[in-house]
Residue frames as a rotation matrix with the C-alpha (Angstrom) as fourth column:
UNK 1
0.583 0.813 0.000 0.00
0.813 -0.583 0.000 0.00
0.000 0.000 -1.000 0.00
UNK 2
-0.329 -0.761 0.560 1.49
0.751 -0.570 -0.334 3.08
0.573 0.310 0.758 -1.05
UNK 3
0.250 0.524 -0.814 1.21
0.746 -0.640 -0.183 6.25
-0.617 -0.562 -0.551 1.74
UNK 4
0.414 -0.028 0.910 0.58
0.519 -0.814 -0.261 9.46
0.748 0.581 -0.322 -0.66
UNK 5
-0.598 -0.716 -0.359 1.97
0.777 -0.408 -0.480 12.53
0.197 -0.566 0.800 0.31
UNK 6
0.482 0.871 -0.097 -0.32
0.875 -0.472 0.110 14.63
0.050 -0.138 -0.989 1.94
UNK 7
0.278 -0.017 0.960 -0.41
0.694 -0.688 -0.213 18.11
0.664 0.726 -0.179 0.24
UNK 8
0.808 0.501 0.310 -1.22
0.228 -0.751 0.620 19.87
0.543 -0.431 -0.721 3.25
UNK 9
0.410 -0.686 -0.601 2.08
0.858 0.068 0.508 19.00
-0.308 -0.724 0.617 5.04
UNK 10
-0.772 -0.636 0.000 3.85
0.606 -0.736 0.301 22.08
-0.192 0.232 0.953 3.03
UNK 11
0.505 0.743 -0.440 1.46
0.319 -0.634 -0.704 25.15
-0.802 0.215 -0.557 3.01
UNK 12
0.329 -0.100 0.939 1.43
0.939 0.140 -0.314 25.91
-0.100 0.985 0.140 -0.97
UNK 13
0.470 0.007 -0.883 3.44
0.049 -0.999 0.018 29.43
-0.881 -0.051 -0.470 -2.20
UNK 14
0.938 -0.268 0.222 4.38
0.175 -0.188 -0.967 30.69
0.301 0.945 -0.129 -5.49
UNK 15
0.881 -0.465 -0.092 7.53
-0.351 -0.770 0.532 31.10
-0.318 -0.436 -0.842 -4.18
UNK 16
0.115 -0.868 0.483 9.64
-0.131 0.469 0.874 28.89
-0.985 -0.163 -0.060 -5.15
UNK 17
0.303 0.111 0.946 8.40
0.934 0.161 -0.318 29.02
-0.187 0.981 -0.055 -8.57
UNK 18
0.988 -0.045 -0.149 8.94
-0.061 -0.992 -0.107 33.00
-0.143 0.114 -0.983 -8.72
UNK 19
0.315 -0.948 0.041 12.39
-0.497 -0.128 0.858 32.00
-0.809 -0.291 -0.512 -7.57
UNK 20
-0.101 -0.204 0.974 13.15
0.709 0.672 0.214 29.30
-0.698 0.712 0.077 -10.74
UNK 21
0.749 0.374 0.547 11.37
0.661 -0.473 -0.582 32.43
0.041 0.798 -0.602 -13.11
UNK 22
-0.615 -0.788 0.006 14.26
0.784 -0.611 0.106 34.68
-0.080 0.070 0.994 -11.86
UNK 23
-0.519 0.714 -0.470 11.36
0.790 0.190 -0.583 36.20
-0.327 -0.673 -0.663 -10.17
UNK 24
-0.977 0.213 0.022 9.52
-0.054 -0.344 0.937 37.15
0.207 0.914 0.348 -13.41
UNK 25
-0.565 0.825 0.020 6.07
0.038 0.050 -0.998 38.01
-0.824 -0.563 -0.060 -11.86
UNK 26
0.163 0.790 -0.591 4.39
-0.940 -0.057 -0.336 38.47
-0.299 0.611 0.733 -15.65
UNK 27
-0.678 -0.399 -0.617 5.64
-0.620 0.762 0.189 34.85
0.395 0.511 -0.764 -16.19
UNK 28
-0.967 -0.252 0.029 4.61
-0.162 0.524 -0.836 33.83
0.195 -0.814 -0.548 -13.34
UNK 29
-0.256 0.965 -0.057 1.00
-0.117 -0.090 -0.989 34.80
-0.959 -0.247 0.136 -13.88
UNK 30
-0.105 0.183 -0.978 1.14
-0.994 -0.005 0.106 33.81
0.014 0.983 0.182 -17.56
UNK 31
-0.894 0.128 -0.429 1.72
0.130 0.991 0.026 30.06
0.429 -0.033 -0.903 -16.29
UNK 32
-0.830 0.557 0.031 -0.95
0.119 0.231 -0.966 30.27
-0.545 -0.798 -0.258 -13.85
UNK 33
-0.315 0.798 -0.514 -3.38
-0.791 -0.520 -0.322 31.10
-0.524 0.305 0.795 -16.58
UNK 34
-0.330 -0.430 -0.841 -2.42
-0.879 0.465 0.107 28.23
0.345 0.774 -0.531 -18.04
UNK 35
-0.994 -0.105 -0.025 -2.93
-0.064 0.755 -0.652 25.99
0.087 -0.647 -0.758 -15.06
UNK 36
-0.853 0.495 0.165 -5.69
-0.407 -0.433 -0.804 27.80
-0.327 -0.753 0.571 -14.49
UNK 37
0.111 0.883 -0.456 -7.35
-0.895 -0.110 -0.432 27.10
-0.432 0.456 0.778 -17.66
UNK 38
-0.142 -0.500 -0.854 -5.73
-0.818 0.545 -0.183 23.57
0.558 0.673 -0.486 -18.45
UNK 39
-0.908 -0.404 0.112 -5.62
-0.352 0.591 -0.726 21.36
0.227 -0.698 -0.679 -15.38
UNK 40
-0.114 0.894 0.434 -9.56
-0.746 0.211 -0.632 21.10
-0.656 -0.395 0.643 -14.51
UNK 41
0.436 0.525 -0.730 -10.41
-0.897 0.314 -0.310 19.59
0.066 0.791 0.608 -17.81
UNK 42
-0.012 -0.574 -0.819 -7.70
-0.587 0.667 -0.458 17.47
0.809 0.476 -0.345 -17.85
UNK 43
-0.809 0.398 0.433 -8.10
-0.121 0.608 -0.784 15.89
-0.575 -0.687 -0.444 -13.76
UNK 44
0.203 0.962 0.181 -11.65
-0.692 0.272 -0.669 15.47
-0.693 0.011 0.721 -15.25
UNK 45
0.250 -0.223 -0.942 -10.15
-0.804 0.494 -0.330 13.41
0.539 0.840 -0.056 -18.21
UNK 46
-0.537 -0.654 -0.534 -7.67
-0.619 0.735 -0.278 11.59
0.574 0.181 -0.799 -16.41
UNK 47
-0.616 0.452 0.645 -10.67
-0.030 0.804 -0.593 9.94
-0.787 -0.385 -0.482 -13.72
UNK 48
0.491 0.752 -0.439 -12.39
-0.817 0.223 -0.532 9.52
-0.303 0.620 0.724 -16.74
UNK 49
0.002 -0.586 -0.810 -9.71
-0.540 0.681 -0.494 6.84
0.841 0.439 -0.315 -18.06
UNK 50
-0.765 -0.393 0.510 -9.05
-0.643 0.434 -0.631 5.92
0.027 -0.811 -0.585 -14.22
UNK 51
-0.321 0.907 0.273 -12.73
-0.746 -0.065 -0.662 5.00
-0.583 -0.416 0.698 -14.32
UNK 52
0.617 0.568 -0.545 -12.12
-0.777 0.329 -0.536 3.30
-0.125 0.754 0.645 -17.25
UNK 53
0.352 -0.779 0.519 -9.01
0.110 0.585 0.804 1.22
-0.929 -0.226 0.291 -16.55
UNK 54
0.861 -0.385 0.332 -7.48
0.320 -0.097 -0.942 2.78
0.395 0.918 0.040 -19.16
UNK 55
0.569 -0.768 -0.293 -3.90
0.584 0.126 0.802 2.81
-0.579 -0.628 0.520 -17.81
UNK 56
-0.492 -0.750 0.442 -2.06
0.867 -0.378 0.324 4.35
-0.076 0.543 0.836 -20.87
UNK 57
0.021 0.334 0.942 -4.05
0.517 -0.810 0.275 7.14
0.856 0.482 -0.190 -21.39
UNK 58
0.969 0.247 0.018 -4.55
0.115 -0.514 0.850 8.04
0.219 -0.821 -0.527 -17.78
UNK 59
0.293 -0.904 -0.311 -0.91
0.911 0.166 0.377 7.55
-0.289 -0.394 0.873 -17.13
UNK 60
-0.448 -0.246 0.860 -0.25
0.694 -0.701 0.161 10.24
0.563 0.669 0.485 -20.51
UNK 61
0.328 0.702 0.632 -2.94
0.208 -0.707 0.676 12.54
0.921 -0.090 -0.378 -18.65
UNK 62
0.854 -0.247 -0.458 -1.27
0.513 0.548 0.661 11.93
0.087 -0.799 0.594 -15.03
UNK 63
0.073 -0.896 -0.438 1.79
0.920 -0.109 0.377 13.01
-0.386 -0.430 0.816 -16.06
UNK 64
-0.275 -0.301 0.913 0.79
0.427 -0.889 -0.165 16.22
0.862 0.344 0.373 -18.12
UNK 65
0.968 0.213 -0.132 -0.65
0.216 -0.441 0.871 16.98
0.127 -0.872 -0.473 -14.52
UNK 66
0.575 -0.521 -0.630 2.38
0.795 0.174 0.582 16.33
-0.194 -0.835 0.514 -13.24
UNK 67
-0.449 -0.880 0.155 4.01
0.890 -0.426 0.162 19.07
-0.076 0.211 0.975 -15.30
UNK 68
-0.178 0.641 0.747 1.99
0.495 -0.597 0.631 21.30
0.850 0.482 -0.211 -14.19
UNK 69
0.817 0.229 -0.530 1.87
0.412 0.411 0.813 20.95
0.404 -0.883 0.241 -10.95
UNK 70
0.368 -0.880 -0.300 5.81
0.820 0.156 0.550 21.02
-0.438 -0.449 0.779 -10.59
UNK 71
0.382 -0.012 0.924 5.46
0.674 -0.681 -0.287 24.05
0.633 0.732 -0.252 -12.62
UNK 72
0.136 0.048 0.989 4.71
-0.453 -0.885 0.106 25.95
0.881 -0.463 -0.099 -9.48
UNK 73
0.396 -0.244 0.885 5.55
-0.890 0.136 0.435 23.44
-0.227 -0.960 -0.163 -6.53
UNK 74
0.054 -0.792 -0.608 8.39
-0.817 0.315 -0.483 21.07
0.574 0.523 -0.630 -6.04
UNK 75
-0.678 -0.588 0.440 7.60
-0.722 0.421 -0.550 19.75
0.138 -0.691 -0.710 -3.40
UNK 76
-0.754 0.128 0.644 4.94
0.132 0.990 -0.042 17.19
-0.643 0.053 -0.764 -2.22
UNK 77
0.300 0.919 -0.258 2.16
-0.584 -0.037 -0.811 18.02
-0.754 0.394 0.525 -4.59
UNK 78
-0.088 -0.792 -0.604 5.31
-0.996 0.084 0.036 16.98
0.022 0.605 -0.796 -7.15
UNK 79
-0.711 -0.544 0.446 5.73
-0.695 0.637 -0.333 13.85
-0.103 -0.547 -0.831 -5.68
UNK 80
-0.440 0.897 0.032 2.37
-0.344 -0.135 -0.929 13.12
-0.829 -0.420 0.368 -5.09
UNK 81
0.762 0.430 -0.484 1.36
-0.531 -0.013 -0.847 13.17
-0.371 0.903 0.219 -8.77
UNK 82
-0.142 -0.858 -0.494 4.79
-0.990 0.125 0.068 11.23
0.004 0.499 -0.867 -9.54
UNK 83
-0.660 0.340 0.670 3.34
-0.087 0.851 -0.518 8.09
-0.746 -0.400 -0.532 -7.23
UNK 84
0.083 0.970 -0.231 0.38
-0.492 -0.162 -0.856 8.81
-0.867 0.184 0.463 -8.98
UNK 85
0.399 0.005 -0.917 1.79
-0.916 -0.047 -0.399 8.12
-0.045 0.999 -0.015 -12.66
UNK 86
-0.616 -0.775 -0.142 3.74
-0.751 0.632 -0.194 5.56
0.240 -0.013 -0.971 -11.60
UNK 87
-0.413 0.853 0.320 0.89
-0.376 0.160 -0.913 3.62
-0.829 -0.497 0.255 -10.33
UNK 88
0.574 0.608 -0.549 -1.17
-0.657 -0.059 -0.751 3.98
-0.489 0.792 0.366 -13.78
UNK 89
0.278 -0.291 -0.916 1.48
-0.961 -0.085 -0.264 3.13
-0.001 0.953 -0.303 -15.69
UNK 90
-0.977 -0.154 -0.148 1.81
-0.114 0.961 -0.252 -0.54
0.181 -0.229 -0.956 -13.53
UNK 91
0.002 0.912 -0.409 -1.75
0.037 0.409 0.912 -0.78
0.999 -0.017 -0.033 -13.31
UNK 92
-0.785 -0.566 -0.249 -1.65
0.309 -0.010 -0.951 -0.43
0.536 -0.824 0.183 -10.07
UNK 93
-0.201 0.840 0.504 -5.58
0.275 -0.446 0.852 0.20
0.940 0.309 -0.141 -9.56
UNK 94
0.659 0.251 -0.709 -5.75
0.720 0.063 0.691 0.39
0.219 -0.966 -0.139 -5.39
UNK 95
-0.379 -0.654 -0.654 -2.47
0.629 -0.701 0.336 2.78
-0.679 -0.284 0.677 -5.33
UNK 96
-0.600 0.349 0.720 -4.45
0.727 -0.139 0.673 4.65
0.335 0.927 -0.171 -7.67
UNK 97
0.061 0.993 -0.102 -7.59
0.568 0.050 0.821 4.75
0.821 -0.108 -0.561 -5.96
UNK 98
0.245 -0.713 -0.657 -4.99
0.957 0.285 0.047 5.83
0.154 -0.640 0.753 -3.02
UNK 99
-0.738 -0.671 -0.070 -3.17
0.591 -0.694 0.411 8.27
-0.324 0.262 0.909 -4.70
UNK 100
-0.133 0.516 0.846 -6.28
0.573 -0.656 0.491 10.00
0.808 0.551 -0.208 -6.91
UNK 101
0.598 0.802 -0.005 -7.84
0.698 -0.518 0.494 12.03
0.393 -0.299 -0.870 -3.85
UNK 102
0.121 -0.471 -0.874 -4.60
0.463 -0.752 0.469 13.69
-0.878 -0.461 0.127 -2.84
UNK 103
-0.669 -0.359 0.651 -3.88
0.723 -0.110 0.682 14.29
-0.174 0.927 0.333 -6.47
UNK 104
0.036 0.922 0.386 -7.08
0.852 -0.230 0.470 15.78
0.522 0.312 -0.794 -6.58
UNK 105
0.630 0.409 -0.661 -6.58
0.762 -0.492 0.421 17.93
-0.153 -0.769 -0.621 -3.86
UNK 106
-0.502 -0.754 -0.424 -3.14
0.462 -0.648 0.606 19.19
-0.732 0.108 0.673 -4.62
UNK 107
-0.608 0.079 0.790 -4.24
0.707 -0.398 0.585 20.19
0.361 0.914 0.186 -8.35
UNK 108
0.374 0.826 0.422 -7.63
0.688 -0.552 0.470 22.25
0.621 0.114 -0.775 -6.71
UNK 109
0.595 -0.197 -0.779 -5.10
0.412 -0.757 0.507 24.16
-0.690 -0.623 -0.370 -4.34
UNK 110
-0.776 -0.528 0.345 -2.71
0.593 -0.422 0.686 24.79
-0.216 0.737 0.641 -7.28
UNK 111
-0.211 0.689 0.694 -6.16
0.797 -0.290 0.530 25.98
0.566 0.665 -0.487 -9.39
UNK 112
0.683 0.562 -0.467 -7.38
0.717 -0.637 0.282 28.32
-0.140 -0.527 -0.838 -6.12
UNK 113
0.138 -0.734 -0.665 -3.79
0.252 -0.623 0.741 29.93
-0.958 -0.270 0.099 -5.90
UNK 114
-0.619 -0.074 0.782 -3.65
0.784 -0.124 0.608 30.26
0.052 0.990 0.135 -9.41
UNK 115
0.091 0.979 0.181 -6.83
0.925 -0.150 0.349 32.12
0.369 0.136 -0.919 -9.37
UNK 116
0.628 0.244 -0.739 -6.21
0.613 -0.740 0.277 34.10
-0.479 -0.627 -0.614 -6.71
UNK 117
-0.320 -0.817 -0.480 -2.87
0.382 -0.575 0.724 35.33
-0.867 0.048 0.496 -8.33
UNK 118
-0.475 0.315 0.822 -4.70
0.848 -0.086 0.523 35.75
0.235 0.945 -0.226 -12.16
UNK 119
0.292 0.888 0.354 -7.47
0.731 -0.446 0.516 38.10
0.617 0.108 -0.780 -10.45
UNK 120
0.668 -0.084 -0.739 -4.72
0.619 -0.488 0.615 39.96
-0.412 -0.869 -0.274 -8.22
UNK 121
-0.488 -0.870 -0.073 -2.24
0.321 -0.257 0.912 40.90
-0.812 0.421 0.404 -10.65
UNK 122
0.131 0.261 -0.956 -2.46
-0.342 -0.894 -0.291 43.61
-0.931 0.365 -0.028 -13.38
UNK 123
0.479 -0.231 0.847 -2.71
0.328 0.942 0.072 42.64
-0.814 0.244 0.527 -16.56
């Protein structure tokens, strides 16, 4: 049984991404639009495949999360979604089932902070 990493342990901050941008704040809110407008659909795909025991596709969908994700945090949300792919791609359907609800969670705190920074920042 695999133990996910639970998101909450590191309180999420653009910081460390800012810091990687060479702390390019119109970058920084140019990805997040991205996330913003990319990631829902695609968590909504990838438990569509999970649902389907489609392993290769969900894996493919899994891991464009994952580069997303690690866009703006390195740490466990990162991770988190790494278990996650890794999983899929062994079939792994219980570490899955495991792993999806933190996955889930990390991606909708990425999406809020995203948000929050899209509607705070000038465009």
């Amino acid at each position: 049984m695999a133990t996910p990493n639970d998101s909450r342990t590191v309180p999420f901050t653009f910081t460390s991404a800012l810091k990687r941008l060479g702390g390019d704040r119109q970058l920084l809110r140019e990805l997040a639009i991205i996330f913003y407008t990319d990631a829902p659909p695609v968590l909504k795909d990838l438990k569509r495949h999970i649902a389907a025991r489609d392993s290769e596709e969900a894996a493919k969908l899994a891991h464009a999360l994952k580069g997303l994700v690690v866009t703006f945090d390195d740490a466990d949300r990162g991770h988190s979604m790494s278990d996650l792919v890794r999983s899929l791609r062994e079939e792994e359907w219980q570490t899955t089932q495991e792993l999806l609800p933190h996955c889930e969670r990390a991606i909708e705190e990425v999406t809020r902070e995203c948000e929050k920074l899209i509607s705070n920042s000038p465009i």
